[in-house]
Structures are given as structure tokens and as C-alpha cells.
Steps between C-alpha positions, in 0.01 A plus 500: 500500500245781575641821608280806653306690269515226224115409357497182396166309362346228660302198311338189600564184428370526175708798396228760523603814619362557869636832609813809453643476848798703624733380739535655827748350696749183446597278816774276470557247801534145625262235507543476871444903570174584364241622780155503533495836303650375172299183554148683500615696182554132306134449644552292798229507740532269746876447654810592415646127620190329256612742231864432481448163501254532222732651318788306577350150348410750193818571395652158659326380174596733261888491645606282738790697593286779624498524883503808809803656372362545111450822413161604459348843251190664626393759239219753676309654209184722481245440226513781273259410209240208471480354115132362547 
């Protein structure tokens, strides 16, 4: 896991390299907790309810154990070199 002040490299799905970013913050919470803050950073933009729910069927899929009380990462970074 990310920790503040680590830069890290981001790629696409093709394994290019994207960007240096450097990690800003780390929030650690449950599933059931986030707000409409955390919510707009992931890139919602319509409801926090329609968001969740997204979400939830998301990783429903990928584990079916997940649920409200999972623990969820939100890593806020700032983009700190472009490669292109």
C-alpha cells in the first residue's frame, strides 16, 4: 500500500508509462462510510447512492464476499510528471 510522499508510476492498460505521481494522502475506511467527498475524488458525478451501488455490483463480481463493512483504500495523488 501507498504511503504519503511515495511516487509511484502509472501505465495503461497496455503497460505504457502514463505519469510519476506522488501520493498525497491515504484514506482507509468502510464500504458503508465513504461520503460524497471521497466519492467525487473516485470521479463520481452524479450521486453518492448511484455510485455505491455502482461500485458495489463491481466488486460483488470480483469477490463475492465484499459488502458495506469491507474495507475500502482511497489513495489521493497529484500528477507530478507526464511521460508523453
Amino acid at each position: 500500500m501507498s504511503k504519503v510522499g511515495d511516487i509511484s508510476i502509472l501505465t495503461d492498460f497496455k503497460d505504457n508509462n502514463v505519469c510519476f505521481i506522488k501520493t498525497i494522502n491515504v484514506i482507509i475506511t468502510e464500504f458503508k462510510n465513504i461520503t460524497w467527498n471521497l466519492a467525487k475524488l473516485e470521479g463520481e458525478d452524479k450521486s453518492l447512492n448511484e455510485g455505491k451501488e455502482n461500485h458495489m455490483n463491481y466488486f460483488n463480481k470480483i469477490d463475492p464476499n465484499f459488502n458495506k463493512n469491507t474495507k475500502v483504500i482511497f489513495e489521493v495523488f497529484e500528477v507530478i510528471k507526464k511521460c508523453k
